[in-house]
C-alpha positions as a Python dict, from the first residue, in 0.01 Angstrom:
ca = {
    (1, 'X'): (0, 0, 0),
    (2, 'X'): (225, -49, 292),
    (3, 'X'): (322, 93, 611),
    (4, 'X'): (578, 331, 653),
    (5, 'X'): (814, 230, 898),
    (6, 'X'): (973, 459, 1192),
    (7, 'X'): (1281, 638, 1116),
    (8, 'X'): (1525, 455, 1321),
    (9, 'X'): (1662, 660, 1625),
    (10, 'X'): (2050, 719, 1584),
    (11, 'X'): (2284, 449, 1711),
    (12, 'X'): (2291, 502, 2105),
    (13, 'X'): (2675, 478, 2105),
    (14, 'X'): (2820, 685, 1808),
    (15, 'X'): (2488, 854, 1716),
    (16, 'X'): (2503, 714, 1359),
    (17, 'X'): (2209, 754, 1159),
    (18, 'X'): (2012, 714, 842),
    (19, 'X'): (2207, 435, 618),
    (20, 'X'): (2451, 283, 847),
    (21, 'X'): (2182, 188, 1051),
    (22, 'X'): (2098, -165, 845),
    (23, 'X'): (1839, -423, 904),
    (24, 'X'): (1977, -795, 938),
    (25, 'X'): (1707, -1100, 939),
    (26, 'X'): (1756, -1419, 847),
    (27, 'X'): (1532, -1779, 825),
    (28, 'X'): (1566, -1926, 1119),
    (29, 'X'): (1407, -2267, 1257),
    (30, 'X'): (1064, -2215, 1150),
    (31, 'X'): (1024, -1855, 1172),
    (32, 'X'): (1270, -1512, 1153),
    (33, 'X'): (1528, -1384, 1375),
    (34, 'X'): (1607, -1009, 1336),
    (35, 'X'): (1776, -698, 1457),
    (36, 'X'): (1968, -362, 1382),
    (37, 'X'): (2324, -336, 1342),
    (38, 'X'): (2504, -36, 1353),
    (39, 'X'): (2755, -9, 1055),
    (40, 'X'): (2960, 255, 1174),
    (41, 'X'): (3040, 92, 1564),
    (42, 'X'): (2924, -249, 1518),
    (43, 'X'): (2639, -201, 1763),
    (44, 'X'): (2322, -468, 1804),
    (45, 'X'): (2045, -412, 1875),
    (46, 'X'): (1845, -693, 2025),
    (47, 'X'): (1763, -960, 1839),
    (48, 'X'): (1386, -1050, 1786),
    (49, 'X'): (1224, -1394, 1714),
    (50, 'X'): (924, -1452, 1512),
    (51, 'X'): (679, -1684, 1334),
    (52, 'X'): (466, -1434, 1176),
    (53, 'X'): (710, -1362, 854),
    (54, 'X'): (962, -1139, 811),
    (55, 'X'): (803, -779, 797),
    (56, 'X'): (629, -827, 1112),
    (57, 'X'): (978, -961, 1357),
    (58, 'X'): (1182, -685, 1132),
    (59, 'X'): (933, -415, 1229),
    (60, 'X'): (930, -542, 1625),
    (61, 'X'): (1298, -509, 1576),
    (62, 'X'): (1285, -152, 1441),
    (63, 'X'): (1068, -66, 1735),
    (64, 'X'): (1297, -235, 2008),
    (65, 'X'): (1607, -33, 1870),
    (66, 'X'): (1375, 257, 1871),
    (67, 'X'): (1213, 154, 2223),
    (68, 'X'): (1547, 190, 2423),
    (69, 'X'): (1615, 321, 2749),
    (70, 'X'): (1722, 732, 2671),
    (71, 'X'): (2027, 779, 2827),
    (72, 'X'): (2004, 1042, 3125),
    (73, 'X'): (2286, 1266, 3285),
    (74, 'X'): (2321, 1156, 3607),
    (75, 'X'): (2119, 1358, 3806),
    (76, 'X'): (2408, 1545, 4009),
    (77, 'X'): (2576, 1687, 3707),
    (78, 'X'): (2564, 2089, 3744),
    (79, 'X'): (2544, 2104, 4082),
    (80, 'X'): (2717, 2312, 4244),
    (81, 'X'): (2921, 2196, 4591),
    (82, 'X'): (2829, 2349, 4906),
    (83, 'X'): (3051, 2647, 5046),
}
């Protein structure tokens, strides 16, 4: 039995999730070059190179989408000016 893979987090730009978030590999010299695309904006996510077969660079691309930077308010919103 296999795996189950991480949900994918929602698309860092519309927040899209579940089936518009597709996986898109392909053959590629002598290995597989992968990476999440984002139906609904036409975000990327970045691709991955790999050698080992295609489950292995699709699942490293699954957790770079997922391994992103969370985005942050910047760290002076709600403060209040000085009287």
């Amino acid at each position: 039995m296999g795996r189950l893979m991480t949900p994918l987090k929602p698309c860092p730009f519309c927040l899209t999730e579940g089936a518009k978030l597709i996986e898109l590999w392909n053959s590629f010299d002598a290995g597989h070059i992968a990476h999440i695309h984002c139906e609904h904006c036409g975000a990327d996510g970045p691709s991955v190179y790999g050698e080992s077969g295609a489950a292995p660079t699709i699942a490293r691309a699954r957790s770079m989408w997922n391994g992103r930077a969370v985005r942050y308010e910047p760290p002076n919103v709600g403060v209040q000016p000085l009287l």
